[in-house]
N, C-alpha and C positions, 0 to 999 in steps of 0.2 A: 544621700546620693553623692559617687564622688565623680564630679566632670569635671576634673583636670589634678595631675600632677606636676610636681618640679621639682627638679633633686636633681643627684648624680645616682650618672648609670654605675650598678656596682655589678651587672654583667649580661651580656645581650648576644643570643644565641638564635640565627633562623628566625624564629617567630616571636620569640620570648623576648622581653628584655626585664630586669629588675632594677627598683628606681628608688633609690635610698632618701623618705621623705621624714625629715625629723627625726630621722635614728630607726625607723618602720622602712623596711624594704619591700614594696609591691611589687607583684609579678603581673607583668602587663601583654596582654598577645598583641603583637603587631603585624604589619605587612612586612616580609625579607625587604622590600624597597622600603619601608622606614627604618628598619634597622639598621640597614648601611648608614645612615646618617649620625649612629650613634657611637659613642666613642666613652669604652670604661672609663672610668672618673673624670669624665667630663658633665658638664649640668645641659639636662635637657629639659623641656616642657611638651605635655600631651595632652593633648583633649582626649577626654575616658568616659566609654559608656557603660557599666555596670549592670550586667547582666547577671540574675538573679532567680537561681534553679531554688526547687527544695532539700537538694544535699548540696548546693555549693554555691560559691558568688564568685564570679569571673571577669575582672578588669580586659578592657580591648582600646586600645589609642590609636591615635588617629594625629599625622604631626597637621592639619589645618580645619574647618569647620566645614567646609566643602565637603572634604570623604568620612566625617561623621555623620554629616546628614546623610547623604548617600548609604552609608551605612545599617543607620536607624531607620529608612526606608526597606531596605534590604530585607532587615530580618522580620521586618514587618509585612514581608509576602508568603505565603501561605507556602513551608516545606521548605522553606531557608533559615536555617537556623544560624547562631552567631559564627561559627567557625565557615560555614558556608559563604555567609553574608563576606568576612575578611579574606576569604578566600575569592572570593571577586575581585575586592579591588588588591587583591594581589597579583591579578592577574590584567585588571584594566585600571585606567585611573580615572578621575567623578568626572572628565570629559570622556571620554571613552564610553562610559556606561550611559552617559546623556544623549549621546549620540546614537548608541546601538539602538536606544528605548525610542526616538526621535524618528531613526529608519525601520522601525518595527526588526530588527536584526536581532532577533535570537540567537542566532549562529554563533554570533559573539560570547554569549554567556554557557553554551553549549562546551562552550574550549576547557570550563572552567571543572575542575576532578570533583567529582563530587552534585553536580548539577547538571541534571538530564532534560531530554526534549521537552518533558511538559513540565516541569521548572523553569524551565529556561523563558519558553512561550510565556510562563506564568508571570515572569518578573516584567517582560517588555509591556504587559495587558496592565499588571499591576500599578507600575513606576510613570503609565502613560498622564501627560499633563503635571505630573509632578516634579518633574525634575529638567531643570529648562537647558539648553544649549549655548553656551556662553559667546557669541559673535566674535571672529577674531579680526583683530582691529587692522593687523595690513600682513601681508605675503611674508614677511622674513618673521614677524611672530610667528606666523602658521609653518613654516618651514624649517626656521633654525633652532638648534638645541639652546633649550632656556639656560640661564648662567646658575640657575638653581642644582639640575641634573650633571652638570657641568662638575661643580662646586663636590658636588656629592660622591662622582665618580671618583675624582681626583682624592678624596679623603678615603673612600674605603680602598683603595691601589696602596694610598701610603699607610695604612691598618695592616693591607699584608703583608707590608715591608719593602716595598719599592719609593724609592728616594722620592721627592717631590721632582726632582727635573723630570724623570723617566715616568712617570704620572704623566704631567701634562706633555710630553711628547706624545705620549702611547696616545692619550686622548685625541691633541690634535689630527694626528693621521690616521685614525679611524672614521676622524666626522669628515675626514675628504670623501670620502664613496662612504657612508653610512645612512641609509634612508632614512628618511625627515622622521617616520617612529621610531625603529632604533634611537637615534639623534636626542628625540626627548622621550626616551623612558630606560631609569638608571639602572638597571638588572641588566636590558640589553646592551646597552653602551658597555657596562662592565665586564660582560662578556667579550664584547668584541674586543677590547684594551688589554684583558689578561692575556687572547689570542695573539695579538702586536708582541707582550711583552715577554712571553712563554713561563716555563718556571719558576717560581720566584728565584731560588737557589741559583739560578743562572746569573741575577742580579746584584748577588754579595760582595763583587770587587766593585760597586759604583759609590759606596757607601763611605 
């Protein structure tokens, strides 16, 4: 069983990424929000569940033990399979899906391609009691953008080529009027900061 890699990334594309461990390059499916966090030849670490068909074996990483377990729950419900299960939390994160399973909100899991009504129903019935809801400890943790999604956004801006100042600009004035999810979840943040920044090619005399 292989549950964790550590290497450099030697290339990380959308879902993919490959993780050059001992000279052996593994191909890993991630979530697009963990891939932004990854940067070619830079060294990362994954926790990895190994899933294990009759024609094939398929690595899936997970950057904390949180959206593993959530994960290994996941595909552990009846008509979710492993790309389904990543396909979740690419869409929500292991508070998010605690939460929707906590207000019986199928709706939530409804959003997700690939995952219909009585999947959806299926996961909230399934995941009930298993997966607890984390207490948030006071108002501005629950409201402001964590320095983690922060961190993340500002790295994948400067991946596509905009300076570090014009990063954290763009970020700043988006999280003025950016709602508290937007705020902590880095796909959306990212969005909204490309929006600030427009083009990249607009940005070449800052350099």
């Amino acid at each position: 069983m292989i549950s964790a890699l550590r290497g450099t990334v030697l290339s990380v594309s959308g879902g993919t990424a490959v993780i050059d461990v001992g000279g052996v390059g593994f191909s890993v499916s991630v979530t697009p929000r963990h891939a932004l966090t990854m940067r070619v030849g830079g060294e990362t670490t994954v926790l990895t569940s190994l899933i294990v068909r009759e024609d094939s074996l398929a690595l899936f990483g997970f950057a904390d033990q949180e959206s593993l377990d959530v994960f290994s729950l996941l595909v552990g419900v009846t008509g979710v399979g492993p790309k389904s299960a990543l396909g979740v939390l690419a869409e929500l994160t292991a508070g998010d899906i605690a939460l929707a399973v906590a207000r019986d909100d199928d709706a939530a899991f409804r959003k997700v391609t690939g995952i219909g009504p009585k999947t959806a129903k299926l996961i909230v019935v399934s995941l009930a009691g298993k997966i607890a809801v984390r207490p948030v400890e006071s108002h501005a943790e629950a409201v402001g953008p964590s320095k983690v999604v922060r961190v993340n956004v500002e790295r994948a801006l400067v991946g596509l080529g905009w300076p570090e100042r014009n990063a954290a600009a763009a970020v700043d004035e988006v999280l003025e009027t950016a709602s508290a999810t937007d705020a902590a979840n880095v796909q959306s943040l990212l969005r909204l900061a490309l929006g600030v920044l427009g083009p990249a090619k607009t940005t070449g005399g800052d350099r």
